[in-house]
C-alpha positions in Angstrom: 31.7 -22.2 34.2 28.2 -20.5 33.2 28.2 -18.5 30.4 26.8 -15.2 30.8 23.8 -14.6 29.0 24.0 -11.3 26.5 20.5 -9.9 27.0 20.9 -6.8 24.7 22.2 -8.6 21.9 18.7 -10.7 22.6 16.4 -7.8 22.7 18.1 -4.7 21.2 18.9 -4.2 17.7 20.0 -0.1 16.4 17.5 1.2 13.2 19.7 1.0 10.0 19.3 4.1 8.3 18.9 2.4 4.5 16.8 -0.7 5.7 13.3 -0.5 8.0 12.8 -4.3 8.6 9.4 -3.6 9.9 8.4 -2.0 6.8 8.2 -5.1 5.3 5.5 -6.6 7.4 3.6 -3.7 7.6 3.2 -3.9 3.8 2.8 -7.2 3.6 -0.3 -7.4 6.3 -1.9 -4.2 4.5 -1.9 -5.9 1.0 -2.9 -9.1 2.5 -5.9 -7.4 5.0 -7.2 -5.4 1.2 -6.5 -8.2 -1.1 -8.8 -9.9 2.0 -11.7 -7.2 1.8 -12.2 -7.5 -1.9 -12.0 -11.7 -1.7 -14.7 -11.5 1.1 -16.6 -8.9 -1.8 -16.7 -12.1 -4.1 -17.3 -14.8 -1.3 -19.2 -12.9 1.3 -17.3 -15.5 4.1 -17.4 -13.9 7.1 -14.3 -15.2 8.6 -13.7 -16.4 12.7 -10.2 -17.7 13.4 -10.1 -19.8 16.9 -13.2 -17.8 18.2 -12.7 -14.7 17.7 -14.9 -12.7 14.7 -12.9 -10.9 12.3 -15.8 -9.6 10.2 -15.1 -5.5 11.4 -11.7 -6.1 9.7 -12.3 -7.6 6.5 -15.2 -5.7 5.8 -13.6 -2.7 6.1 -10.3 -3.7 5.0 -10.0 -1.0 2.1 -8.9 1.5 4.8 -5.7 0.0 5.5 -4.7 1.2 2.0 -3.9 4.3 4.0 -1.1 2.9 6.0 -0.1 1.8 3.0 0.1 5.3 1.1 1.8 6.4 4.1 4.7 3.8 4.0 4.9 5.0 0.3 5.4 8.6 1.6 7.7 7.1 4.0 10.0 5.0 2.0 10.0 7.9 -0.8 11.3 10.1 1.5 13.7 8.2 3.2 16.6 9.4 1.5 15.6 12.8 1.3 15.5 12.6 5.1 19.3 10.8 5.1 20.5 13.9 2.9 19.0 16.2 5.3 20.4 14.7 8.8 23.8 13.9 7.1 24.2 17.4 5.4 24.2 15.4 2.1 23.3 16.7 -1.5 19.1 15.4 -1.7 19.0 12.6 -4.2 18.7 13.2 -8.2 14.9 13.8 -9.0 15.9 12.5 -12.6 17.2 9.4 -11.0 14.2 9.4 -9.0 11.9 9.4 -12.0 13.9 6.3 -13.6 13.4 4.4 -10.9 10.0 4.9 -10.1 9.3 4.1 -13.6 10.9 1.1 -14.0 9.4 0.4 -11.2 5.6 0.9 -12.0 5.3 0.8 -15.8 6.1 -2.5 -16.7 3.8 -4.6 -14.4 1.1 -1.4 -14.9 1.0 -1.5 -18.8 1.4 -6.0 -18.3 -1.6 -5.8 -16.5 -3.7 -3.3 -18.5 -3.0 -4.9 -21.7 -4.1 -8.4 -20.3 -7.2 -7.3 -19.2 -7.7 -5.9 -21.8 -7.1 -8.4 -24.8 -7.1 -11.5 -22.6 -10.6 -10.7 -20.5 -12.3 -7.6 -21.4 -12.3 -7.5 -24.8 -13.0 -11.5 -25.5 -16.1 -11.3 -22.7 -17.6 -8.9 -25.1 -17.4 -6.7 -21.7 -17.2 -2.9 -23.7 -20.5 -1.8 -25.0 -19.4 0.5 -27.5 -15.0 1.0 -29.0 -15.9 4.6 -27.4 -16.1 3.4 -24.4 -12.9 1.1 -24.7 -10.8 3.7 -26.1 -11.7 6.1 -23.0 -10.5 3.6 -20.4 -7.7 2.6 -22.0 -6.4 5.8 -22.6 -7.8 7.1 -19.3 -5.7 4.5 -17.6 -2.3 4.9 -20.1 -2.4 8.8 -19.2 -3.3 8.0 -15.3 -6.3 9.9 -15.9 -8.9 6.9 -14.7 -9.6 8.8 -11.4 -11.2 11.9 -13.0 -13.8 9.8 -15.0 -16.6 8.2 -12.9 -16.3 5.3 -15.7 -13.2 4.7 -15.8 -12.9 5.0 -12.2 -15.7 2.8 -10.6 -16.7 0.8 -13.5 -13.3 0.2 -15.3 -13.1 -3.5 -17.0 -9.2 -3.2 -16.8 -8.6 -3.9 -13.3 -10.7 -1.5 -10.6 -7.9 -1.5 -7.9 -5.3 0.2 -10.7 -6.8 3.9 -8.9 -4.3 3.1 -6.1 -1.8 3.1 -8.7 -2.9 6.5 -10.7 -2.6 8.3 -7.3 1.1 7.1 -6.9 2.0 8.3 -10.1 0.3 12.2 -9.6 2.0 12.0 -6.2 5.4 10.5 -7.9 5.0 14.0 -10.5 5.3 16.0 -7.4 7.2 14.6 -5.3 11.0 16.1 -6.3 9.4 19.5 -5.2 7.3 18.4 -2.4 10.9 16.8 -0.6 12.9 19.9 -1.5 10.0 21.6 0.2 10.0 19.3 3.2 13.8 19.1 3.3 14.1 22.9 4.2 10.8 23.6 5.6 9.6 20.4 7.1 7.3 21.4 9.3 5.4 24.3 6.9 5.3 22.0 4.0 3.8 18.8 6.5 1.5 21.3 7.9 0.5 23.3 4.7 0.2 19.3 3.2 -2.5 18.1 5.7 -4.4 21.8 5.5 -4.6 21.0 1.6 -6.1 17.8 2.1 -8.2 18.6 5.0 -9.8 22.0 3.2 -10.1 19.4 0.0 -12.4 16.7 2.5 -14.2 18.3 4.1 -14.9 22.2 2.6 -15.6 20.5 -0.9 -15.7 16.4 -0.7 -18.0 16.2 1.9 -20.6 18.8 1.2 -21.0 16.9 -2.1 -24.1 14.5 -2.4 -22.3 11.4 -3.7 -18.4 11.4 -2.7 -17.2 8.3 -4.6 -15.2 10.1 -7.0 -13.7 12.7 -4.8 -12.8 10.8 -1.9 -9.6 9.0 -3.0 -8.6 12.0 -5.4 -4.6 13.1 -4.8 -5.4 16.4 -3.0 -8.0 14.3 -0.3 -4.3 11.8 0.0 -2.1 14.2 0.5 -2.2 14.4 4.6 -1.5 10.8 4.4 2.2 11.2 1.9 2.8 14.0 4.6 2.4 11.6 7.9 5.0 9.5 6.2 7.3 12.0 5.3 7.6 13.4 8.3 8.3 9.5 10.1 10.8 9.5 7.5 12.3 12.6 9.1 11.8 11.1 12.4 13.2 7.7 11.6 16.4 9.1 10.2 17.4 11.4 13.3 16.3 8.7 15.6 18.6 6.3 13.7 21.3 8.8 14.2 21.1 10.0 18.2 19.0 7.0 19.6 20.9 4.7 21.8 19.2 1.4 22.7 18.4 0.3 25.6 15.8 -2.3 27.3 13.4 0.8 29.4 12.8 3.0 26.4 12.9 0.4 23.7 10.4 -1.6 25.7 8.5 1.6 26.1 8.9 2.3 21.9 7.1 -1.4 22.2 4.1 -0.5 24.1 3.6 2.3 21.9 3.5 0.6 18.3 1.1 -2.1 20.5 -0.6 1.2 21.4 -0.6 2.0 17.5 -2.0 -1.3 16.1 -4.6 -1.1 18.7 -5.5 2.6 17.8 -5.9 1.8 13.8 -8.2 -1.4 14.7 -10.1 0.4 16.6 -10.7 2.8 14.1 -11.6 0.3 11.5 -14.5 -1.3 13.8 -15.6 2.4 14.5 -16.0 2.6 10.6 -17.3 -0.8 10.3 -20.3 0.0 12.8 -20.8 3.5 11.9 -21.8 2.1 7.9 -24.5 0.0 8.7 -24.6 -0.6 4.8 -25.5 3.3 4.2 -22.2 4.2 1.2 -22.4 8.0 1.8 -22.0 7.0 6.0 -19.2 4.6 5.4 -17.0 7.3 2.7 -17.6 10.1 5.0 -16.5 8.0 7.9 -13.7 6.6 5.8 -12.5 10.7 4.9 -13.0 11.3 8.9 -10.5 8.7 10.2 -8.4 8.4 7.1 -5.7 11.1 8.9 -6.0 9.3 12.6 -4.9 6.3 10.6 -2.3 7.8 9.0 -1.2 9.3 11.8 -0.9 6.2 14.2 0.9 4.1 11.4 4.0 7.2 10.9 4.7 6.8 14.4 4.4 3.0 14.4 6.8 3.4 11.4 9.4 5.3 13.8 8.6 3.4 17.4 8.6 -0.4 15.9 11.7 0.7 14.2 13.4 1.3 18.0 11.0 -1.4 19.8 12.5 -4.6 21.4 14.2 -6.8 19.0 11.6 -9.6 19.0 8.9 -7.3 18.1 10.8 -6.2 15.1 11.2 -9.8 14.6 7.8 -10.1 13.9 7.3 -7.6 11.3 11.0 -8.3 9.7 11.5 -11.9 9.3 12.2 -13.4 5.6 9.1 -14.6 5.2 7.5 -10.8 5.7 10.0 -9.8 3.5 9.3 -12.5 0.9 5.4 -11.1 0.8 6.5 -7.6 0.5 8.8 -8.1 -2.3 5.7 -9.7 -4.1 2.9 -7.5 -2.5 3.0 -5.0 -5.8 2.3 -7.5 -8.1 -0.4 -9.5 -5.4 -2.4 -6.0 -5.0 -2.7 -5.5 -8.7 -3.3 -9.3 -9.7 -5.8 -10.7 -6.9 -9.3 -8.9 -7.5 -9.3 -9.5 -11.7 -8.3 -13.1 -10.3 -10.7 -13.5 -7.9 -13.2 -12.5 -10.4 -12.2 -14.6 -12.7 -12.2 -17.8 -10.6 -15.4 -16.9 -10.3 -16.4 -16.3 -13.7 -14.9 -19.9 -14.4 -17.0 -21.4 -11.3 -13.9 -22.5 -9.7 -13.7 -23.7 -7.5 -17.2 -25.6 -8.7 -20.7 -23.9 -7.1 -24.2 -25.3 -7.6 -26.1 -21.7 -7.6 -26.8 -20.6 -11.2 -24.6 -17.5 -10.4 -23.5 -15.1 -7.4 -23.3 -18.4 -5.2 -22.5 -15.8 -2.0 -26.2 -15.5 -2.3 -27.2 -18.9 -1.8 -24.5 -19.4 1.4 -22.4 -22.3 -0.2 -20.0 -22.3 2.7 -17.9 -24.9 1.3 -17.7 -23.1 -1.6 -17.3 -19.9 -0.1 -14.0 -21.1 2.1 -12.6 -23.3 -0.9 -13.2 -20.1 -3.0 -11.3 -17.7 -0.1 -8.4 -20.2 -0.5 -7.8 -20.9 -4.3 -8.2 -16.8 -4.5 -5.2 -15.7 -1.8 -3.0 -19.1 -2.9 -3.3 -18.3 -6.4 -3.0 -14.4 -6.1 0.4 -15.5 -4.1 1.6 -17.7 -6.9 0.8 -15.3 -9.6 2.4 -12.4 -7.8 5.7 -14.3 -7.2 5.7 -15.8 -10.9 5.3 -12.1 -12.5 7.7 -10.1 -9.9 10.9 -12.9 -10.2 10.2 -13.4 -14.1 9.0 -10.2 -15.3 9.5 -7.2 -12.9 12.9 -7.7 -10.6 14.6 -9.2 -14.3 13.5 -6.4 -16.2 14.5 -3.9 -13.9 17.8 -5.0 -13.6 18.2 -5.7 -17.3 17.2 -1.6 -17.4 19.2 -0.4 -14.6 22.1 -1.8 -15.7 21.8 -0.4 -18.8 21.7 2.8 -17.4 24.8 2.4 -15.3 26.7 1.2 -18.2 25.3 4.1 -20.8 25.5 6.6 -18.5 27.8 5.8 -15.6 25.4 7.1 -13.0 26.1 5.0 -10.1 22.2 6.1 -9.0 20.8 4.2 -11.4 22.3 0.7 -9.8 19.7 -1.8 -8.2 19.4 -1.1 -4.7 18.4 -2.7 -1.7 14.9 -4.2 -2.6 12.7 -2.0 -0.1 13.8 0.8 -1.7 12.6 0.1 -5.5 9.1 -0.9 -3.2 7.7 2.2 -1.7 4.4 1.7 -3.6 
């Protein structure tokens, strides 16, 4: 007797509405694609895998940290969105804050105050205490955006900006989701006029953009794509009923997506030439298509055919998004440091991208991603996830807010 082969248990799967599986591997593949971009800053190694060039990526890797700002927006807003479909009370903003600072403080302030006593300050790197005390205190107060040197030129870990920006956006978030939750589509659209009036009638008239272009107000389009997939995702979960034509069709379309954002990074790759002002005004230009295409890969992934959701929401995706925090703030002060100790071992007297060391440059590429991976995994199972939970619970027991349990991991990850 043949057994009869249960095709939509193969290729259909329903969207939870706590858990996005293929948020997981989008975060994972944007941390890895930056943490790439600033490695290949260091090494210069213009990678090929079986043929096939992948310089366009990696050299403009840095704008895939708008995806990720807009899974941030996403995940943030996820339960605001639950509350809002269900008819549910919106979740506690003073829960909200505890979480998100459990969440960020502790490997923040770890990896400020290394850098600080373990590299800066015994490299002699500070040329003057006035200077130290103003990027520490710049970066304890989330202020290091607003100061061109303790933006650009920090010596306490440059990619930390990423982090300041979460923060601001974390201060206003309780309002912006009550905001959203009763006016979605006024508060998306009056979002994205914000930070289109802030790009281009004031950022991009300026002479030298660097320390306008990733300001909150020039983000704030990109929170608002995710929010609003956040809205989507939730009332898909709720009415969508899967089946093989439309979750095919939900396929093509986040192929569609990926497609879309990679062309847009080769478009900015080619349109720099090596000319800064070029590449940040091309960078401002196509940050909202970006955005854009990755909310509704967010919502059509979410819905596509089960093996394409496999690929994004396997264990070991989820494995490198639970350690992608602690990867995207630990790999660049690694890589420079590898560097800094010549290892692995160069013959050039210094900068040995210059000289094309090849063998260096791929040994270099390798050490830098392998140790950024073991560092990150070392520092989020004995120092973030413990310490969150020792806090958490804490909470619970002090305070018997159930809120202030640990949760499913994806939801104590949104940045």
């Amino acid at each position: 007797m043949k057994t009869r082969v249960n095709w939509d248990s193969l290729l259909l799967r329903p969207a939870s509405e706590r858990y996005v599986p293929v948020a997981d591997g989008l975060r994972a593949l944007c941390v890895g694609v930056v943490m790439w971009f600033h490695i290949w800053q260091q090494s210069w190694l213009n990678p090929s895998i079986l043929g096939e060039d992948f310089n366009w990526l990696v050299r403009s890797g840095y704008m895939l940290v708008e995806p990720l700002l807009t899974l941030s927006g996403f995940l943030l807003f996820l339960p605001w969105a639950r509350a809002a479909v269900s008819g549910a009370p919106s979740p506690s903003a003073r829960a909200f804050y505890k979480k998100r600072a459990v969440r960020i403080l502790p490997s923040y302030l770890l990896c400020v105050f290394v850098m600080l006593f373990c590299v800066a300050l015994p490299q002699h790197q500070y040329a003057s205490s006035a200077e130290m005390w103003k990027d520490l205190l710049t970066h304890l107060t989330f202020t290091n955006v607003f100061f061109p040197a303790a933006y650009t030129y920090t010596h306490l870990n440059v990619v930390l900006w990423t982090v300041t920006i979460e923060v601001q956006f974390y201060l206003l978030f309780p309002l912006l989701a009550r905001a959203f939750r009763k006016y979605p589509l006024l508060t998306y659209a009056a979002m994205t006029a914000a930070a289109l009036a802030f790009r281009f009638g004031y950022a991009a008239r300026l002479s030298d953009t660097t320390h306008v272009l990733n300001q909150l107000p020039a983000m704030l389009d990109v929170f608002a794509n995710g929010m609003l997939a956040a809205y989507a995702y939730q009332a898909a979960a709720r009415s969508f009923k899967p089946n093989r034509a439309a979750s095919a069709l939900l396929t093509l379309v986040s192929v569609a997506c990926i497609y879309g954002v990679c062309q847009l990074i080769r478009a900015q790759t080619l349109a720099g030439s090596g000319d800064y002002t070029a590449l940040r005004l091309g960078q401002m230009q196509r940050r909202y298509a970006v955005s854009f295409l990755t909310s509704i890969f967010l919502v059509s992934a979410s819905h596509a055919l089960r093996p394409f959701q496999f690929l994004f929401g396997n264990r070991v995706m989820r494995f490198l998004s639970s350690v992608s925090f602690q990867a995207y703030i630990w790999h660049h002060p690694l890589a420079l440091q590898l560097k800094y100790w010549r290892f692995p071992a160069y013959s050039a007297p210094s900068n040995p991208q210059f000289y094309s060391e090849t063998v260096w440059q791929r040994h270099y590429t390798l050490v830098c991603f392998l140790g950024a991976l073991l560092l990150a995994t070392l520092v989020t199972y004995l120092f973030e996830k413990p310490l969150a939970r020792l806090f958490l619970r804490g909470e619970k027991k002090r305070t018997g807010d159930v809120s202030c349990q640990p949760v499913h991991p994806q939801t104590e990850d949104e940045a």
